[in-house]
OpenMM code with the backbone's topology and positions (N, CA, C; nanometers):
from openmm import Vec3, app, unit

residues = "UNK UNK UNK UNK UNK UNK UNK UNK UNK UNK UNK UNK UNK UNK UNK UNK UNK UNK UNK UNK UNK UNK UNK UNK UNK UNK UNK UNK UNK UNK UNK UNK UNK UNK UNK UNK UNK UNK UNK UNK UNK UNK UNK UNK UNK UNK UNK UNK UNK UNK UNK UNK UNK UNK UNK UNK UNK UNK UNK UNK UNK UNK UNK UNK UNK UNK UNK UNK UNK UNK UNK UNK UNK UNK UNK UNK UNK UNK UNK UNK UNK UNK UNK UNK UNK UNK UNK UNK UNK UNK UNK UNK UNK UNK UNK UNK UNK UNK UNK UNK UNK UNK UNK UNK UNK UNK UNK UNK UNK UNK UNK UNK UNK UNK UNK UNK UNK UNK UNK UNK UNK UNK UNK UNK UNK UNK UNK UNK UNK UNK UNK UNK UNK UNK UNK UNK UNK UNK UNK UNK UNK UNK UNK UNK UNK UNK UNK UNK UNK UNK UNK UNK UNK UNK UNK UNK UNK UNK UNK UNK UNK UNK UNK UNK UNK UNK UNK UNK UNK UNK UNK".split()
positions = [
    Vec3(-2.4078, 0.2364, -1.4657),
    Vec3(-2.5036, 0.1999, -1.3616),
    Vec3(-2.6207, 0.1284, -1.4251),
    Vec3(-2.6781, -0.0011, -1.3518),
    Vec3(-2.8247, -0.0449, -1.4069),
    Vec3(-2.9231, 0.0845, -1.4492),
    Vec3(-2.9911, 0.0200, -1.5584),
    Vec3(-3.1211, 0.0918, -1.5553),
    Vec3(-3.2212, 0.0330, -1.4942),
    Vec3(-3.2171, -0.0996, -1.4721),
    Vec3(-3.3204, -0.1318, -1.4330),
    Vec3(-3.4411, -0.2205, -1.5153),
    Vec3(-3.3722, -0.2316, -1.6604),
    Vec3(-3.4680, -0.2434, -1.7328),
    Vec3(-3.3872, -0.3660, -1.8099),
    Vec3(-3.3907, -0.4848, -1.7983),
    Vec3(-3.3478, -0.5735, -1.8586),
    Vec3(-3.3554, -0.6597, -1.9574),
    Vec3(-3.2597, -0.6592, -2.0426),
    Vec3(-3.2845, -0.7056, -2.1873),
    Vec3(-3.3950, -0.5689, -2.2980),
    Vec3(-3.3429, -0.4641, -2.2301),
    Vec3(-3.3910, -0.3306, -2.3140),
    Vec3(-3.5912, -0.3869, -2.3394),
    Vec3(-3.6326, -0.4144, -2.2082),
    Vec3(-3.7684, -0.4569, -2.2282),
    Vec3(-3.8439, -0.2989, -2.1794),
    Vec3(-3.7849, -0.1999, -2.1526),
    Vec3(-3.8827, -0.0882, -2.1593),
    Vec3(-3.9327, -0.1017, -1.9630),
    Vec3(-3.9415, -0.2261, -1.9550),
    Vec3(-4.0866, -0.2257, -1.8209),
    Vec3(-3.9285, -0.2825, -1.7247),
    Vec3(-4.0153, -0.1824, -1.5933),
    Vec3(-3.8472, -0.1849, -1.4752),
    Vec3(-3.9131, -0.3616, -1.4462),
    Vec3(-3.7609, -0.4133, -1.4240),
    Vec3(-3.7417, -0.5813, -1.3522),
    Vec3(-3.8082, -0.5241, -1.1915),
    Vec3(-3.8683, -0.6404, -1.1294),
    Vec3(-3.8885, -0.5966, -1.0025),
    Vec3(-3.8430, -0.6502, -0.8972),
    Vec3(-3.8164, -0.6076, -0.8287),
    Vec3(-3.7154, -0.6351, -0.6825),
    Vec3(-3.7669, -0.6040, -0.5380),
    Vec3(-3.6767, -0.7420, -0.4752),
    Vec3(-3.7092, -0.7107, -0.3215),
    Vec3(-3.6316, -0.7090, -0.2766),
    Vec3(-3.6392, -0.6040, -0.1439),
    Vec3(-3.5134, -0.5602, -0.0119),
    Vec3(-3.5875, -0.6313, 0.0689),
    Vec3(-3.5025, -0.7502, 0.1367),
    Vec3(-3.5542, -0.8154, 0.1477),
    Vec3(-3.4593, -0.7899, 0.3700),
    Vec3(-3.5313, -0.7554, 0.4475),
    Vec3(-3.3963, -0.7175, 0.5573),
    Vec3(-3.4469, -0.8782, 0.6621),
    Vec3(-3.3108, -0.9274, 0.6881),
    Vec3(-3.3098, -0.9765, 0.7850),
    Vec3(-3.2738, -0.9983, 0.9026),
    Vec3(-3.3843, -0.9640, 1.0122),
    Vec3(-3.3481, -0.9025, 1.1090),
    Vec3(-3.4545, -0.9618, 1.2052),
    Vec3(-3.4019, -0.9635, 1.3300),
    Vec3(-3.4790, -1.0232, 1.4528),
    Vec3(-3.5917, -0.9279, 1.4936),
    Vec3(-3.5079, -0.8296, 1.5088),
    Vec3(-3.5491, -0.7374, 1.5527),
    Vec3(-3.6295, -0.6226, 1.5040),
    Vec3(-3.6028, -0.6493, 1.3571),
    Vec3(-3.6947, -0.5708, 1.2276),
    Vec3(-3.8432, -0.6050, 1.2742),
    Vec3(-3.7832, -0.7835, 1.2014),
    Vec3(-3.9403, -0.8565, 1.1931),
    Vec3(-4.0339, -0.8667, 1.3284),
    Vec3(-3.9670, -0.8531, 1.4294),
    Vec3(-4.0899, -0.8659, 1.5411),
    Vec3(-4.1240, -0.6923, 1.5903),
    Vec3(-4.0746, -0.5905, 1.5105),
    Vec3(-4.0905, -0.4793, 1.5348),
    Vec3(-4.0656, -0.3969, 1.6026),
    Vec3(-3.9440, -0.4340, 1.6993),
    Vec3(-3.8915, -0.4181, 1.7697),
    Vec3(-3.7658, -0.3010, 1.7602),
    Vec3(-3.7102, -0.3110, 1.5950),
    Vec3(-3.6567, -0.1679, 1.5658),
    Vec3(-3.7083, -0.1495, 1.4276),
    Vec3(-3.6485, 0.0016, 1.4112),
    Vec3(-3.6579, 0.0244, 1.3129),
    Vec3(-3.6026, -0.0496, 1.1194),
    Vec3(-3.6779, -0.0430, 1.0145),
    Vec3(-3.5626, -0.0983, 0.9334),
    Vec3(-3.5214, 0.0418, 0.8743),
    Vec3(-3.4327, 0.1072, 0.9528),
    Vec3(-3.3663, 0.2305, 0.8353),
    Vec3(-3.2546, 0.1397, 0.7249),
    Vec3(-3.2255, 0.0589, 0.7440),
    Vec3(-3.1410, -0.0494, 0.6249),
    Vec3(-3.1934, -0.0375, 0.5558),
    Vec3(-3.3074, -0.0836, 0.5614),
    Vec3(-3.3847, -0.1848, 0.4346),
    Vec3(-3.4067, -0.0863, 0.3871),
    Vec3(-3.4689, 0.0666, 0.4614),
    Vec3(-3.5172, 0.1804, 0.3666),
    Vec3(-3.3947, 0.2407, 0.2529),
    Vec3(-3.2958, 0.3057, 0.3294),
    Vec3(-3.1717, 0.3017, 0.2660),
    Vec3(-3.1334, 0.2588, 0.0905),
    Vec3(-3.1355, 0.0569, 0.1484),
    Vec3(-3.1149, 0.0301, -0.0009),
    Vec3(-3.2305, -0.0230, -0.0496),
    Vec3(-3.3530, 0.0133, -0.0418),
    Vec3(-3.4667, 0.0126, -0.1428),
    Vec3(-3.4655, 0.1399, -0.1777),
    Vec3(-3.4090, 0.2693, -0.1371),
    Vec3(-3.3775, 0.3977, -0.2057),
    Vec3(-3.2959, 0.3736, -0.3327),
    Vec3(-3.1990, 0.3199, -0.2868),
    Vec3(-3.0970, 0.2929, -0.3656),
    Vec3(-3.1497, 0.2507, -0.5142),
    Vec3(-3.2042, 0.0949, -0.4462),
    Vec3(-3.2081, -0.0070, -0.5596),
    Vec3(-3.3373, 0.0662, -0.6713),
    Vec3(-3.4580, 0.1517, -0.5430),
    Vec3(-3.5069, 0.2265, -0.6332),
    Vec3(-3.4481, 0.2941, -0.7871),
    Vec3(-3.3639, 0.3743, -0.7013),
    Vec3(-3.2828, 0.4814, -0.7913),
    Vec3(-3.2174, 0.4332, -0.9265),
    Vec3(-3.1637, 0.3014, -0.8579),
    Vec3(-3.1320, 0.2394, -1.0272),
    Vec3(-3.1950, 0.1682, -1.1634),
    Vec3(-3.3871, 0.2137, -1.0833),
    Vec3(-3.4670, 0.1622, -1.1780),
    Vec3(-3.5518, 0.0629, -1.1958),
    Vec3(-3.5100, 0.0057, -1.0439),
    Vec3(-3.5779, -0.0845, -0.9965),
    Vec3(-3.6890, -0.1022, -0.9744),
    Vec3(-3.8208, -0.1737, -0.9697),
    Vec3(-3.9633, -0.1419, -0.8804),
    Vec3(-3.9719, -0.2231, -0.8093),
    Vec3(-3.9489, -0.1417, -0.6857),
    Vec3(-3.8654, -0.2266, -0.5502),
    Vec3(-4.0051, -0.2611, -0.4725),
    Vec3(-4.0112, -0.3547, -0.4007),
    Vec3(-4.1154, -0.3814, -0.2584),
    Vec3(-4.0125, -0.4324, -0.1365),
    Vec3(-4.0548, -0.4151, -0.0368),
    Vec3(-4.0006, -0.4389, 0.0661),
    Vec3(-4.0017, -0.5698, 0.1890),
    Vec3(-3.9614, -0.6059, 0.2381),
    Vec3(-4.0192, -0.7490, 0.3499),
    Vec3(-3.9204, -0.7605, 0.4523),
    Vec3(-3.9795, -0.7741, 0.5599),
    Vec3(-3.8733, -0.8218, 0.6749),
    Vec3(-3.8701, -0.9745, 0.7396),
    Vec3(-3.7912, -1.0150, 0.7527),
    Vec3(-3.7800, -1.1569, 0.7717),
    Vec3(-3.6519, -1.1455, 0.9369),
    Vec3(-3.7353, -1.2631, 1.0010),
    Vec3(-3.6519, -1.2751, 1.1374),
    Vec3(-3.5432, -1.3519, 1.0616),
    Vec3(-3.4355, -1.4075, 1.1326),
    Vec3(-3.2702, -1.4549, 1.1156),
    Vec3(-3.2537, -1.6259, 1.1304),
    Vec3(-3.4096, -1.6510, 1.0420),
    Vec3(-3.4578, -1.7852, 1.0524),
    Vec3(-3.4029, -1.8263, 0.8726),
    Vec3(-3.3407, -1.9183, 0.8665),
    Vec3(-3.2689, -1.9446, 0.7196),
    Vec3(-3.4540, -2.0179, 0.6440),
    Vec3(-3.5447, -2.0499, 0.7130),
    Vec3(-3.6694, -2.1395, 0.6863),
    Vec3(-3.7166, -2.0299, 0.6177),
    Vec3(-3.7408, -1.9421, 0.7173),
    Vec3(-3.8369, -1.7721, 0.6675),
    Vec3(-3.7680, -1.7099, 0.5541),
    Vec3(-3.6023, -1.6769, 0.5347),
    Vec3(-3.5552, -1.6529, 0.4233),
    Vec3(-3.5721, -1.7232, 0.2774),
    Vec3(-3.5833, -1.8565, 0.2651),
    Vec3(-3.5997, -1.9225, 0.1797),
    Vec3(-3.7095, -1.9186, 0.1303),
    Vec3(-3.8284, -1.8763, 0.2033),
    Vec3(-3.9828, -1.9189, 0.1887),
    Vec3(-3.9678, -1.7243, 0.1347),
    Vec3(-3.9631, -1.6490, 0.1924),
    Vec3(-3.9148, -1.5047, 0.1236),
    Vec3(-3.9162, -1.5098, -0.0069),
    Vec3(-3.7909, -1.6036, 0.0180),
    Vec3(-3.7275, -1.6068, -0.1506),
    Vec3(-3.8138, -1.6158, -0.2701),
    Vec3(-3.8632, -1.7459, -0.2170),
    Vec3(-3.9625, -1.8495, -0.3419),
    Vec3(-4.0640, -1.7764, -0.3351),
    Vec3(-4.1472, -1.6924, -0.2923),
    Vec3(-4.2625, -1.6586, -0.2655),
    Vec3(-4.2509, -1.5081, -0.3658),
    Vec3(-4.1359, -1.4410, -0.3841),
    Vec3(-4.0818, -1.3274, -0.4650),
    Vec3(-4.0714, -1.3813, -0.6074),
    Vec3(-3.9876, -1.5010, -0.6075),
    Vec3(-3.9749, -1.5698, -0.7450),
    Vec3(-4.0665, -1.6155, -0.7999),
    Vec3(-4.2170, -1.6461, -0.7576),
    Vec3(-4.3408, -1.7248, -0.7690),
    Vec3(-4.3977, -1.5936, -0.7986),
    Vec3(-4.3817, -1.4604, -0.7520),
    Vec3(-4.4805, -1.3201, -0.7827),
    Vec3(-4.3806, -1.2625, -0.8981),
    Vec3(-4.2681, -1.3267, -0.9308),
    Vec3(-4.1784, -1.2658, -1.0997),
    Vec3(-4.1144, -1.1181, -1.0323),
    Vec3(-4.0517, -1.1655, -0.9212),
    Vec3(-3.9398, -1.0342, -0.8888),
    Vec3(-3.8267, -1.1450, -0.9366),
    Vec3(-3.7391, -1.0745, -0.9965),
    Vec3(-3.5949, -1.1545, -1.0746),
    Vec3(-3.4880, -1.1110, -0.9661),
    Vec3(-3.5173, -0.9588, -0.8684),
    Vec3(-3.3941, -0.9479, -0.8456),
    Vec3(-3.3832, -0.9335, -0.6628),
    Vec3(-3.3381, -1.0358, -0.6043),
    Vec3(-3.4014, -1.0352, -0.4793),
    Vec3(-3.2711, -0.9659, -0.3588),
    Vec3(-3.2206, -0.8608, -0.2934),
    Vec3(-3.1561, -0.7742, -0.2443),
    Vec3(-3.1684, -0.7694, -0.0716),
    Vec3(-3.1131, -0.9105, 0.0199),
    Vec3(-3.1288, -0.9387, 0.0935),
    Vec3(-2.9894, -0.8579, 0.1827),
    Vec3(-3.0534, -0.7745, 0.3064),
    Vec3(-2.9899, -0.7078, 0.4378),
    Vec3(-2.9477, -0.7970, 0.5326),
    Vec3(-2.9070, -0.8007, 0.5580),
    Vec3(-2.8431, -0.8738, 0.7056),
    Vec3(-2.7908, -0.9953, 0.6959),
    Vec3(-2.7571, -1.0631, 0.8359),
    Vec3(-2.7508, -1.2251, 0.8480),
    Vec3(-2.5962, -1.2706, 0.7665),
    Vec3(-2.5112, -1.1418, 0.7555),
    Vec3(-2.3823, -1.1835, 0.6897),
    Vec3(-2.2782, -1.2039, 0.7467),
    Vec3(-2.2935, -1.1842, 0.8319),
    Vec3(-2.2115, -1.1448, 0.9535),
    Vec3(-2.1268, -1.2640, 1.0320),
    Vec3(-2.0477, -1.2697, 1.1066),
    Vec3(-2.0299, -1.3684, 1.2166),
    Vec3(-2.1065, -1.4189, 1.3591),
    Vec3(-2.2497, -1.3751, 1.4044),
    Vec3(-2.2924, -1.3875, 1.4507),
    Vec3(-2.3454, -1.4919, 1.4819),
    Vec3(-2.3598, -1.5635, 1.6258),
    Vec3(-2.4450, -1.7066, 1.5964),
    Vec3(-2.5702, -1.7307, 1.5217),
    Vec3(-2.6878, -1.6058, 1.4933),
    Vec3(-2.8142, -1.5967, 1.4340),
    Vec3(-2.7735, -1.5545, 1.2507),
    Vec3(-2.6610, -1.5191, 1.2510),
    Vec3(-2.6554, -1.5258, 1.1171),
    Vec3(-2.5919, -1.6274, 0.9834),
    Vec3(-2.7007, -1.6435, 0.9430),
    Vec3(-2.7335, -1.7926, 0.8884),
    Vec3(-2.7549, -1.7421, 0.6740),
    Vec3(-2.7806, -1.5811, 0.6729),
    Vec3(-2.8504, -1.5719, 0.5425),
    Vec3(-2.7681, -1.6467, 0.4563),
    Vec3(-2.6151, -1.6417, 0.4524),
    Vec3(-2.5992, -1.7088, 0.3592),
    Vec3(-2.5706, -1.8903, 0.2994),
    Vec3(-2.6068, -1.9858, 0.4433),
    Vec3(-2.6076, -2.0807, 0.4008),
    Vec3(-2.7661, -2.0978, 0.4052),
    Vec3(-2.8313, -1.9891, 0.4366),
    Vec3(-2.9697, -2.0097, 0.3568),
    Vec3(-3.0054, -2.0040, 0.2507),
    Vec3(-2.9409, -1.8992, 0.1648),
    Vec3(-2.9325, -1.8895, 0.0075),
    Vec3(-2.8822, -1.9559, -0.0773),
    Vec3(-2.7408, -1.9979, -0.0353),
    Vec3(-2.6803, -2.1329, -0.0808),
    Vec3(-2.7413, -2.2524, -0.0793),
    Vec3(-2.8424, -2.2808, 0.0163),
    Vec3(-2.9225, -2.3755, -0.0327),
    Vec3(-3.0208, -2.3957, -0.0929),
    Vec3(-3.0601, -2.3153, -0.1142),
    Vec3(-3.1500, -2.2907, -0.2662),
    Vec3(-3.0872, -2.2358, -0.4086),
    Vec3(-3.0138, -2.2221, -0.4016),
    Vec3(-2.9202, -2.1841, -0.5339),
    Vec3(-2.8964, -2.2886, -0.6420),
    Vec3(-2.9770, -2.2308, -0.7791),
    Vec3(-2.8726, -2.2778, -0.8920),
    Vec3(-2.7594, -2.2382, -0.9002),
    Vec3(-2.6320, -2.1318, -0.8581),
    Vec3(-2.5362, -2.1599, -0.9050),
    Vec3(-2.4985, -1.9988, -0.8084),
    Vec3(-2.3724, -2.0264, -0.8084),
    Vec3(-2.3626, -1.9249, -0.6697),
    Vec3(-2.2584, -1.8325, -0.8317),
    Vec3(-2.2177, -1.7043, -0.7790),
    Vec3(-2.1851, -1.5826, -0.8640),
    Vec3(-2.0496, -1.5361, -0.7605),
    Vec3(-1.9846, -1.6019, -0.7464),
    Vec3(-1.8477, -1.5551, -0.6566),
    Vec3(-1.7820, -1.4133, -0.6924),
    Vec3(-1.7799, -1.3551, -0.7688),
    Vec3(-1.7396, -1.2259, -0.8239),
    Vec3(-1.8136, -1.1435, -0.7600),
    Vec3(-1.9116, -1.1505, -0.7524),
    Vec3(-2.0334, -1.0324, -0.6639),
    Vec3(-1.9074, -1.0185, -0.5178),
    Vec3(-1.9587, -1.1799, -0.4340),
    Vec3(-1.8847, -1.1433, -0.3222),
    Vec3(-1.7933, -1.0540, -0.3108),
    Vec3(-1.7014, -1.1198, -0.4114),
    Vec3(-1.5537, -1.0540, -0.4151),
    Vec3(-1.5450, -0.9084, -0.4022),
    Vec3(-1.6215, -0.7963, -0.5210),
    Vec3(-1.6130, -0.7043, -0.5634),
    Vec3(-1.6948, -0.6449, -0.3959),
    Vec3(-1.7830, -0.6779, -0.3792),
    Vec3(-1.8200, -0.6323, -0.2279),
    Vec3(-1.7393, -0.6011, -0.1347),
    Vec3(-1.7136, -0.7334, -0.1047),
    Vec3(-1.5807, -0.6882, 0.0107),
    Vec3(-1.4548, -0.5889, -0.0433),
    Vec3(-1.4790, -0.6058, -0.1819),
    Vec3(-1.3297, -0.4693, -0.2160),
    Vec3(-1.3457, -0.4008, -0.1838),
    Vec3(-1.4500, -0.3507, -0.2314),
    Vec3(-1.5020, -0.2129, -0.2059),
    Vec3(-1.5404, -0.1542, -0.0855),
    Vec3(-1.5691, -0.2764, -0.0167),
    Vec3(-1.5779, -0.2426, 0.1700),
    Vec3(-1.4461, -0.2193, 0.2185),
    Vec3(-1.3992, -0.2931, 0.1563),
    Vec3(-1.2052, -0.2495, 0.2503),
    Vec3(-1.1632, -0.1749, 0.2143),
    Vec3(-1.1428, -0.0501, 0.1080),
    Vec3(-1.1307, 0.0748, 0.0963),
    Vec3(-1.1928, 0.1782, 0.1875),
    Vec3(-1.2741, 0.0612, 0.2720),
    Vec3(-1.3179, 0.2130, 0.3283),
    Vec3(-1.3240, 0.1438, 0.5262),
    Vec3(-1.2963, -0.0106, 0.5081),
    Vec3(-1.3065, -0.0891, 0.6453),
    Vec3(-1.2275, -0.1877, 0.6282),
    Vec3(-1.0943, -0.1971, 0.7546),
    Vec3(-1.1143, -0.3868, 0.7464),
    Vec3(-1.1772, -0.4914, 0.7427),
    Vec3(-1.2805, -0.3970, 0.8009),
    Vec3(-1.3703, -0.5248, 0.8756),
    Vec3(-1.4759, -0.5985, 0.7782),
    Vec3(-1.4514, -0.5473, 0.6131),
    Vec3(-1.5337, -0.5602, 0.5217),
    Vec3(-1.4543, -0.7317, 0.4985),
    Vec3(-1.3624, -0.7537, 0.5286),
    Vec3(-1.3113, -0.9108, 0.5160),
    Vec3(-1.4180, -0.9893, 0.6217),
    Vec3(-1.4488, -0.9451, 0.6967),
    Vec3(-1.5480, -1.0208, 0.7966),
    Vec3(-1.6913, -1.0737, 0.7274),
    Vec3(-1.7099, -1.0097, 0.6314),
    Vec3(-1.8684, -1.0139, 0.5689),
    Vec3(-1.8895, -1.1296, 0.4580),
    Vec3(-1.9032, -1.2117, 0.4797),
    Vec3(-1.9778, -1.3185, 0.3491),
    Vec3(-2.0465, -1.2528, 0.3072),
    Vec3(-2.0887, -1.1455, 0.2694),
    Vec3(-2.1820, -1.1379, 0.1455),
    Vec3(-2.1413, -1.2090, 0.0515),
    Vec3(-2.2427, -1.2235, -0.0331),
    Vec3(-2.2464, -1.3401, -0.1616),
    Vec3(-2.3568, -1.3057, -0.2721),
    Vec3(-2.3629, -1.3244, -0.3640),
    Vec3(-2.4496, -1.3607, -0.4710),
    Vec3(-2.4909, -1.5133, -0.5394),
    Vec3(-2.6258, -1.5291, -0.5820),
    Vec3(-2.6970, -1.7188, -0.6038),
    Vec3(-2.7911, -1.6367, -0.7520),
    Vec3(-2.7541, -1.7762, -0.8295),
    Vec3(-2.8824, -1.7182, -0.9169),
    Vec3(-3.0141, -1.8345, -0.8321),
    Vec3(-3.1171, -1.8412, -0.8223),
    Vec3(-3.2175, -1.9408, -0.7813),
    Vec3(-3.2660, -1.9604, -0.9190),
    Vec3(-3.2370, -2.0204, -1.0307),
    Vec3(-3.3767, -2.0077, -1.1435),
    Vec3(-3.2924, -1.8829, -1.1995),
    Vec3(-3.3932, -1.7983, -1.2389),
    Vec3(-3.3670, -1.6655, -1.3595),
    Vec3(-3.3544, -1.5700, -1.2400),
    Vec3(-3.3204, -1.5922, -1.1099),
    Vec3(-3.4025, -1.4786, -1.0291),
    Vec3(-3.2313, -1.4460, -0.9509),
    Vec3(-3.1662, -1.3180, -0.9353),
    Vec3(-3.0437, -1.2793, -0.8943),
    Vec3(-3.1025, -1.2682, -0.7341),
    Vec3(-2.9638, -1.3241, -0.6707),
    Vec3(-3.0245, -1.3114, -0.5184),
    Vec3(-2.8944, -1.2067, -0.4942),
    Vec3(-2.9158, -1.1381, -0.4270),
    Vec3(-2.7828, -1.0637, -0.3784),
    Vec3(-2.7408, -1.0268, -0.1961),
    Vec3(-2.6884, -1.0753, -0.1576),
    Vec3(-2.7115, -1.0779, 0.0261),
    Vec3(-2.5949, -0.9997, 0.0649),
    Vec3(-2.6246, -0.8820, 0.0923),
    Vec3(-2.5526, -0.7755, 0.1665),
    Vec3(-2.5258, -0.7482, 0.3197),
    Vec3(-2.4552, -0.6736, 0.3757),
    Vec3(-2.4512, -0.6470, 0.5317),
    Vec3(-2.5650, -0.5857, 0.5744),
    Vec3(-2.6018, -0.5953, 0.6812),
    Vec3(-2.7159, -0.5334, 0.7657),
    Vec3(-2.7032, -0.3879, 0.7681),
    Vec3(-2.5571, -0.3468, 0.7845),
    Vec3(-2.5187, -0.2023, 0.8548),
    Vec3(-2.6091, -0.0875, 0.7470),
    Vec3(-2.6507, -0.0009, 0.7533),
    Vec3(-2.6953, 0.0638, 0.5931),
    Vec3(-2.5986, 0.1219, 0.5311),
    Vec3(-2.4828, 0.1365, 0.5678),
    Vec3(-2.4013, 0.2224, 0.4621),
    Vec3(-2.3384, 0.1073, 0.4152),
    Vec3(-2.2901, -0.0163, 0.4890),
    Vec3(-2.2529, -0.1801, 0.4059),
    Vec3(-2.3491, -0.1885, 0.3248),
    Vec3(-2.4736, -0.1921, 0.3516),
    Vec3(-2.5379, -0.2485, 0.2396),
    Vec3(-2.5088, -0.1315, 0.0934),
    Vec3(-2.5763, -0.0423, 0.1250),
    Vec3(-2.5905, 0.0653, -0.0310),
    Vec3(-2.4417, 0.0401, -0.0750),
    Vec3(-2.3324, 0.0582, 0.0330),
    Vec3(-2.1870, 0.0497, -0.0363),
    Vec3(-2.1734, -0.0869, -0.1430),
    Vec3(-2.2343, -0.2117, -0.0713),
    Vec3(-2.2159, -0.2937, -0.1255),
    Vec3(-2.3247, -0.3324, -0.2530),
    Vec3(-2.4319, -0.2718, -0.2244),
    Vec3(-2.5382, -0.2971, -0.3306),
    Vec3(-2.4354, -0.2183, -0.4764),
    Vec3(-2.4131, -0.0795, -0.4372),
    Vec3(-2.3431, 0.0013, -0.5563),
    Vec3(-2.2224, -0.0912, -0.6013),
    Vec3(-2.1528, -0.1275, -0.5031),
    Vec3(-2.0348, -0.2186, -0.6069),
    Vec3(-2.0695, -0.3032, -0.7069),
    Vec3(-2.1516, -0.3585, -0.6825),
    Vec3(-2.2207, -0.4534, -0.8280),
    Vec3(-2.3342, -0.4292, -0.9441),
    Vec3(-2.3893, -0.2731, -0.9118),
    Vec3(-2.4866, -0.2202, -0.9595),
    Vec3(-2.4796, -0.2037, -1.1074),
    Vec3(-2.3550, -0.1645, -1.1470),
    Vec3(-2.3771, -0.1481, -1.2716),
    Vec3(-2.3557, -0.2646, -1.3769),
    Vec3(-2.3539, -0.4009, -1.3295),
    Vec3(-2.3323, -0.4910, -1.3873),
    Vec3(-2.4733, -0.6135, -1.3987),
    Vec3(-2.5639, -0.5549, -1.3112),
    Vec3(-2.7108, -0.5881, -1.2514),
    Vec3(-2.7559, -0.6514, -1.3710),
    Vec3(-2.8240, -0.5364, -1.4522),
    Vec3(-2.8746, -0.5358, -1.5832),
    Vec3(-2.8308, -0.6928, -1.6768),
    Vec3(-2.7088, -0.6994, -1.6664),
    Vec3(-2.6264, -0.7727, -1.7428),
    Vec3(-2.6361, -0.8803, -1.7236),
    Vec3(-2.6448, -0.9032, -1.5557),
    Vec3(-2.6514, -1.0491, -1.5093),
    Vec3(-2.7621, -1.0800, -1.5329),
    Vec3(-2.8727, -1.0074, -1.5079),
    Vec3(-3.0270, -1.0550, -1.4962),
    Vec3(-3.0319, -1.1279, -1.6670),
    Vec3(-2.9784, -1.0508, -1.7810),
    Vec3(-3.0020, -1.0859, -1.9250),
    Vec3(-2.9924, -1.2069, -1.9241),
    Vec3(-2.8637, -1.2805, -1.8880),
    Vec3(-2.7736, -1.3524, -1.8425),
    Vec3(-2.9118, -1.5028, -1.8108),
    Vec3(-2.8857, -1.4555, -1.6809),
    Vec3(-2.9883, -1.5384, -1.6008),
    Vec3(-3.1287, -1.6098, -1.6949),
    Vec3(-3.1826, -1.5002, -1.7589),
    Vec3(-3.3412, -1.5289, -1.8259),
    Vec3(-3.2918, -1.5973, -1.9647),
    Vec3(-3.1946, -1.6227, -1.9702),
    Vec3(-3.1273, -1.6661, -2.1219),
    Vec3(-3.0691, -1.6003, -2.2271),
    Vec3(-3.0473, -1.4462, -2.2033),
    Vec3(-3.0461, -1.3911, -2.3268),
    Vec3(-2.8829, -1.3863, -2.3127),
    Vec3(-2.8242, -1.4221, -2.4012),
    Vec3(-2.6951, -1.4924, -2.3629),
    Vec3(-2.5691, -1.3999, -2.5146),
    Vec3(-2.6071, -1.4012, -2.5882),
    Vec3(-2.5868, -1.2925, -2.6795),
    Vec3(-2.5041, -1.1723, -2.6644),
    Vec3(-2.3881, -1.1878, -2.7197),
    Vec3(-2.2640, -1.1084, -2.6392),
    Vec3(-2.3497, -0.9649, -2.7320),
    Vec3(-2.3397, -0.8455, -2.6529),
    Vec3(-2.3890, -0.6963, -2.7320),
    Vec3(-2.2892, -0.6191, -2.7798),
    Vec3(-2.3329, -0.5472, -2.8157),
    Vec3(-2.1896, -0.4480, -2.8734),
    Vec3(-2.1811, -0.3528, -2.7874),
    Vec3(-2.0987, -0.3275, -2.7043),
    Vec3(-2.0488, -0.2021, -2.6271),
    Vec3(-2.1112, -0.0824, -2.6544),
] * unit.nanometer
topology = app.Topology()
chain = topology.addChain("A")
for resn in residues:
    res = topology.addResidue(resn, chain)
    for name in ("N", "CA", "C"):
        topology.addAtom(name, app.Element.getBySymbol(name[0]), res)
């Protein structure tokens, strides 16, 4: 599992749960999601902050850059994965992306279909933007933590990755 602490720098990487939701952002419901996997992402060491964003791909992007501009590397976006006409997160992320991480997806949805079909329905995806890991999960909260944990323990690794430290380690 991540520690949280990348490239053995001692000080936790910092991260945003980032939920996108119509209905979050105008306050209209609750975000038990977003709380959920900022527990989570907590737990693995993270020093998480939180933000809600309506199902606007403009507001996600501006999210984004505005996290990457305050030196959060690891950005852990809820919702908008879906088939829905308002869900847009991931050709919002894709367009800001240096380089998209197709394996994330993949391992997501595995791990969702062990436990759903319906985990084939979900684009989730992973983008690096820059040094900064984007990771875009399902809205549902047990999709998300399910899906945040499928890639968790490989976190650490990517982030090294990302900032340059490129240097194969010894097991």
């Amino acid at each position: 599992m991540a520690d949280g602490h990348a490239h053995d720098s001692g000080v936790p990487v910092r991260a945003l749960v980032l939920t996108v939701s119509d209905g979050v952002a105008s306050g209209v419901r609750e975000d038990t999601g977003g709380a959920g996997l900022a527990d989570r992402v907590a737990a693995a060491g993270y020093e998480v902050r939180r933000a809600a964003v309506a199902d606007e791909p403009a507001l996600i992007i501006a999210a984004i850059r505005t996290a990457a501009a305050d030196g959060v590397r690891l950005v852990v976006s809820t919702g908008g994965t879906g088939l829905g006409p308002r869900d847009r997160t991931p050709e919002a992320v894709r367009s800001i992306a240096t380089m998209e991480i197709p394996g994330f997806g993949e391992a997501m949805r595995a791990a969702g279909r062990a436990v759903t079909p319906l985990a084939d329905l979900s684009r989730s995806l992973a983008v690096a933007v820059g040094d900064v890991l984007v990771i875009s999960v399902p809205g549902s909260p047990k999709g998300a933590q399910e899906s945040f944990d499928a890639v968790a323990s490989i976190l650490d690794h990517t982030l090294d990755i990302l900032a340059g430290y490129t240097q194969h380690r010894p097991a």
